[in-house]
VOMAR-611609 format. One line per 5 residues: their letters; for each residue x, y, z of C-alpha. Coordinates in steps of 0.5 Angstrom, whole numbers, always signed. Example, Ala and Ser with C-alpha at 12.3 -4.5 7.8 and 13.67 -1.06 7.14 Angstrom:
2
AS) +25 -9 +16; +27 -2 +14 $
//
This chain:
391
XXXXX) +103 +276 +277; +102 +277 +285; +97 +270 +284; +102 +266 +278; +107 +264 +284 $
XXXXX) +103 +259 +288; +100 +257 +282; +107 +255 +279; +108 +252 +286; +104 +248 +286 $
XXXXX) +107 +242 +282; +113 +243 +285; +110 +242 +292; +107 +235 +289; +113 +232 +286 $
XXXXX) +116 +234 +292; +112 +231 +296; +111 +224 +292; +119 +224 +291; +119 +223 +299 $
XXXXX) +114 +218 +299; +119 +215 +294; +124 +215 +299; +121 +213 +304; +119 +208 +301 $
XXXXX) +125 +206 +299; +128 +206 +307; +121 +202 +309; +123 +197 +304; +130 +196 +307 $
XXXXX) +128 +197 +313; +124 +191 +313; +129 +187 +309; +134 +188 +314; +130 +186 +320 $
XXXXX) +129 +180 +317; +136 +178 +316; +138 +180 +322; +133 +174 +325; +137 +170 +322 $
XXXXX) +144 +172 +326; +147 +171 +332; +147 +177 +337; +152 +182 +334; +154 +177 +328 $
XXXXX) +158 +180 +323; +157 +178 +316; +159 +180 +309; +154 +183 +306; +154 +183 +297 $
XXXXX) +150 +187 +292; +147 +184 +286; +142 +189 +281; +138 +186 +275; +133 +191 +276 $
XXXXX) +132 +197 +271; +134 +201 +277; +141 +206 +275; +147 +207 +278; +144 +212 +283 $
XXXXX) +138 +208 +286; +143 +202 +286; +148 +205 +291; +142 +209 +294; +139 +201 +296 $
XXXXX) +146 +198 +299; +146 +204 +303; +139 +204 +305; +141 +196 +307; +147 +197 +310 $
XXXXX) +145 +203 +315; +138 +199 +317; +143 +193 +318; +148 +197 +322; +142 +200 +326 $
XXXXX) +140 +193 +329; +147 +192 +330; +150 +187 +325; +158 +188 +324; +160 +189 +316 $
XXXXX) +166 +185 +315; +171 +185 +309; +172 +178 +305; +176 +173 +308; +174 +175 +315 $
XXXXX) +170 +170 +319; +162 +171 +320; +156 +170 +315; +155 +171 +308; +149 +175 +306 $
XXXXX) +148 +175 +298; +142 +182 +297; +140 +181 +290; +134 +187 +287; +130 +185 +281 $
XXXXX) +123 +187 +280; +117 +184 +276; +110 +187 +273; +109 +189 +281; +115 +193 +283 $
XXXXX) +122 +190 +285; +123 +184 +289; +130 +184 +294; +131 +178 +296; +138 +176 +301 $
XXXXX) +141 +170 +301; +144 +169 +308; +149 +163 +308; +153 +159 +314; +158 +155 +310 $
XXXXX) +153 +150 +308; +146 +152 +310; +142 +157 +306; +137 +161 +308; +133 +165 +303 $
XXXXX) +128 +172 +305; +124 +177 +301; +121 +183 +301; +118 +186 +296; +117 +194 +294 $
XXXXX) +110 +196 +290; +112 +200 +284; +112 +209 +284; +106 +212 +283; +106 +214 +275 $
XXXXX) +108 +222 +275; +102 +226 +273; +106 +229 +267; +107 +222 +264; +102 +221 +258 $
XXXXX) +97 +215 +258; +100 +209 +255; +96 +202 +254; +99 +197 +250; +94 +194 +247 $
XXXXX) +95 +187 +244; +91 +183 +238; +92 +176 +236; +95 +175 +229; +95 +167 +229 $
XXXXX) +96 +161 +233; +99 +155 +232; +103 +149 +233; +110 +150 +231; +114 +155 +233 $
XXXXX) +113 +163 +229; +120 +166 +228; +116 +172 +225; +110 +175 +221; +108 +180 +216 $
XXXXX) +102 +182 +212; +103 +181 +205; +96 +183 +201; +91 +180 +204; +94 +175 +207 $
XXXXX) +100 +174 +212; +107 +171 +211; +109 +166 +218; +116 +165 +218; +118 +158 +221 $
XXXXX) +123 +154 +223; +122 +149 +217; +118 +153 +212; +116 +160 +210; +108 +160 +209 $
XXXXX) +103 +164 +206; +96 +165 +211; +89 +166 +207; +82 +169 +212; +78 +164 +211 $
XXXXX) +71 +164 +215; +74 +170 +220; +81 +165 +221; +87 +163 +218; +89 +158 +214 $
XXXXX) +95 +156 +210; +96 +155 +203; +102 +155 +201; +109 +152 +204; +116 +153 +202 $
XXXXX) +121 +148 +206; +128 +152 +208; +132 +149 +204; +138 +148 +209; +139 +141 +212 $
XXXXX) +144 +144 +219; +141 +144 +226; +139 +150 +228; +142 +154 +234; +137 +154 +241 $
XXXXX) +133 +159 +242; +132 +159 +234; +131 +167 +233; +129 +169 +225; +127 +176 +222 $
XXXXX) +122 +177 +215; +121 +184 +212; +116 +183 +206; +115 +188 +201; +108 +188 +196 $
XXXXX) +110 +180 +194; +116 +179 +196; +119 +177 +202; +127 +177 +205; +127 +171 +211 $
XXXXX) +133 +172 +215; +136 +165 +220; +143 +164 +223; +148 +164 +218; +142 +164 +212 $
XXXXX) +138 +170 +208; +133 +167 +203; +129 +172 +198; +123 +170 +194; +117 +171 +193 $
XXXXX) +109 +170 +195; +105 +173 +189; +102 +168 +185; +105 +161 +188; +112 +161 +193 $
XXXXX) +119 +161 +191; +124 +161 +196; +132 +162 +194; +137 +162 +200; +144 +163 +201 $
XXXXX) +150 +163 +206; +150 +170 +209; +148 +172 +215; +146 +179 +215; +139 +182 +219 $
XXXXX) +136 +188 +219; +137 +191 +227; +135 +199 +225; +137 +205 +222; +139 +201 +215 $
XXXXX) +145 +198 +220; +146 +189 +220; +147 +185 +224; +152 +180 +222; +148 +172 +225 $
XXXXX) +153 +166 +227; +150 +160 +224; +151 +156 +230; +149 +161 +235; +142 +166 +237 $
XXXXX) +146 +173 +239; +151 +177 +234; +158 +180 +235; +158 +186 +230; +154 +189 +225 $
XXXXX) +156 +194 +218; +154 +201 +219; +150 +203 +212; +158 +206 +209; +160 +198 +210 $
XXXXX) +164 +200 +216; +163 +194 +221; +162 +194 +228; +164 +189 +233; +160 +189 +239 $
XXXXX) +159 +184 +246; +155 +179 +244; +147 +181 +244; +141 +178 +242; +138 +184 +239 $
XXXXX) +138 +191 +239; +135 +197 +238; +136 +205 +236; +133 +211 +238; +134 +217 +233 $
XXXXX) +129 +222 +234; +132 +226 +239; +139 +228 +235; +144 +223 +234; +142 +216 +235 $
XXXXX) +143 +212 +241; +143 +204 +241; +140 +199 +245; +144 +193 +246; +140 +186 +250 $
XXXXX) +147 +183 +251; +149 +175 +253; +151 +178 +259; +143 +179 +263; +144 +187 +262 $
XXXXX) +142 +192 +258; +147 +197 +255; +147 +204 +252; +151 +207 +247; +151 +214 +243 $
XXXXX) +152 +215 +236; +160 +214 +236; +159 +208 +239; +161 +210 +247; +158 +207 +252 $
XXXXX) +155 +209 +256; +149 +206 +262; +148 +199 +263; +141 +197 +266; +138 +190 +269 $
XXXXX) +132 +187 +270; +130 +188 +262; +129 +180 +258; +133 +179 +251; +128 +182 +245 $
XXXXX) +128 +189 +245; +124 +193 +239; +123 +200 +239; +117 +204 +236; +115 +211 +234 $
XXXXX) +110 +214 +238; +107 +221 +239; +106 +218 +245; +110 +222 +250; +116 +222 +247 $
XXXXX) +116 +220 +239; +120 +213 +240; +119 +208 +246; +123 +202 +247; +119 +195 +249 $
XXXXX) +122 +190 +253; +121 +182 +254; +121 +181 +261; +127 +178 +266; +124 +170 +266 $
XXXXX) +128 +164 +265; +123 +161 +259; +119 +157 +265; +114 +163 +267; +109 +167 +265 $
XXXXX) +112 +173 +261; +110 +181 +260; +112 +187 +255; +113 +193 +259; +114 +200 +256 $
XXXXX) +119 +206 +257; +121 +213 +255; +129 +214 +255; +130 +220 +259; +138 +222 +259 $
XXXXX) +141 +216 +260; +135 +211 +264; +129 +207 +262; +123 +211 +266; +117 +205 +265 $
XXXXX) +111 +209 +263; +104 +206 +263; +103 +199 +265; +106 +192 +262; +102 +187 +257 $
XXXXX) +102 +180 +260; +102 +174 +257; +100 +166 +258; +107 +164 +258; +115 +166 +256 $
XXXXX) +115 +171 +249; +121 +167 +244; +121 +173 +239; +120 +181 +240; +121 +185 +234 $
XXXXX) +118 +192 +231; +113 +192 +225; +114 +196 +219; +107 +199 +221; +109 +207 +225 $
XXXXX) +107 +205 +233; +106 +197 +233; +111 +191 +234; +109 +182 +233; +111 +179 +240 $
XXXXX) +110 +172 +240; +108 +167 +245; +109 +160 +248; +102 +158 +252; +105 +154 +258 $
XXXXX) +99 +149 +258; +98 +148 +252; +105 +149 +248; +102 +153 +242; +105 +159 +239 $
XXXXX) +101 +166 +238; +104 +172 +235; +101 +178 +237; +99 +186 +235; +102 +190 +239 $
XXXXX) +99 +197 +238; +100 +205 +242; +95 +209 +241; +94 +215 +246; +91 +220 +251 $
X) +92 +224 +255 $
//
């Protein structure tokens, strides 16, 4: 017992000593913010500053950087005033990518803008925290957009905007054999979303206000009609909009429907006792609610496709997430293990040569279909995304 207390003090002393560097860090991020904003002041100028998060960072870690700039802005003499008082106007906003997070302030002289940006390297991963990779496989490539796909047999299913197919190997590659148009003749939404589940031979496709069934065993058969619910987990549908890409509600397995903010996609995590519900909302924010339906955290910094997926790694559930791009940029999937009420990233992000259109977990335990638009070359690629482990 004599020797078990510096042992059991170990650790304690490490988180301690990161958790100070984290800090530090922080200030030192704030601190070089401030000192390039002052720059661009007169002497004792006031300005008004505002705060913008779009990063993953929670509640805490928002407050915690206003006040870190605010208290280095303050240090080097520069006066806070109140809306409609006369002085500069400095817009902070903290996003974050593949790297750390990014604070950038936008300081405004009526007209003139000028921009300056620091960035933060992201935290050493925590010891205690199990090696995660994601590890990403091509599944097929080509030239029209890929809403989903899924193995059937020995082949795939590819769901398109035009057409269900059904891909044979041949020679190591790919190859369509058979087609069945979708047999609707209205425009599609933009950002065109789809979902197909295959069970043996057959298939379900779903699109914006339409399900289609049928069979791909033995030749194609489509039947579709006017109806719009999708599979969002935990036996829950979504209810789809014909003319739009997100949802509004959604029925429970009893036939209770939901009505929510509109999302794009969702996902449940219910390995931990009650479900909880991750919504990607139209309004650029990750939400939080518990079994009952309450919300709770809210987050930024996360893109509009979430998917969660069983793994033993860490904990039985992570989330994926797209990143926070605007279509124009090379995009990443990042994984995170909700702690509490916070995603926490855990091992790093899988890249890929341009923005991810869809995000959707896989009926494999453990794996998810992401696809991709290459930025040079305009082709679809969809994607294995796997989790094995160590530790």
């Amino acid at each position: 017992m004599v020797g078990a207390r510096p042992r059991n003090l170990f650790p304690k002393i490490l988180f301690l000593l990161a958790a100070i560097a984290w800090c530090q860090g922080f200030d030192e991020t704030a601190r070089a913010l401030a000192r390039k904003i002052a720059a661009h002041l007169e002497p004792r100028e006031a300005i008004m500053l505002g705060f913008t998060n779009v990063a993953s960072a929670g509640p805490s870690e928002e407050a915690g950087a206003r006040e870190a700039i605010e208290r280095e802005l303050r240090a080097l003499g520069v006066n806070m005033i109140g809306a409609g008082q006369d002085g500069a106007v400095v817009m902070v906003t903290v996003s974050e990518n593949i790297r750390g997070s990014l604070w950038a302030a936008e300081i405004r002289h009526g007209e003139a803008r000028e921009v300056v940006m620091e960035e933060r390297p992201k935290p050493p991963a925590r010891a205690s925290t199990a090696s995660i990779t994601i590890d990403k496989k091509l599944m097929l490539d080509e030239d029209e957009r890929i809403l989903d796909l899924a193995p059937s047999g020995h082949g795939l299913v590819v769901l398109d905007a035009a057409a269900v197919s059904l891909y044979e190997s041949s020679g190591g590659a790919w190859e369509r054999r058979l087609s069945v148009p979708i047999p609707v003749s209205r425009p599609w939404p933009r950002d065109l979303r789809g979902r197909l589940t295959v069970q043996g031979d057959a298939y379900q496709a779903y699109l914006p206000g339409v399900t289609c069934n049928g069979n791909a065993g033995g030749g194609m058969s489509i039947t579709c009609r006017e109806e719009g619910l999708w599979p969002l987990g935990l036996k829950a549908r979504g209810l789809s909009i014909p003319t739009r890409n997100f949802f509004e509600s959604f029925v429970l397995p009893d036939g209770l429907q939901k009505r929510m903010p509109a999302f794009f996609s969702a996902a449940t995590i219910a390995d931990r006792g009650p479900a909880t519900w991750i919504f990607a909302a139209t309004d650029g924010r990750t939400h939080l609610y518990n079994a009952a339906f309450e919300p709770g955290a809210s987050w930024g910094g996360w893109g509009s496709d979430i998917a969660a997926v069983e793994s033993e790694c860490g904990s039985r559930t992570l989330l994926l997430s797209t990143g926070h791009g605007d279509g124009t940029v090379p995009d990443f999937v990042q994984a995170y293990e909700l702690t509490g009420s916070a995603p926490s990233p855990v091992g790093d992000p899988v890249t890929f040569s341009g923005p991810v259109t869809a995000l959707w977990a896989a009926s494999e335990r453990g794996t998810a279909v992401a696809v991709s638009r290459d930025l040079k070359s305009g082709r679809y690629a969809a994607f294995r995304l796997s989790i094995p482990c160590s530790r």
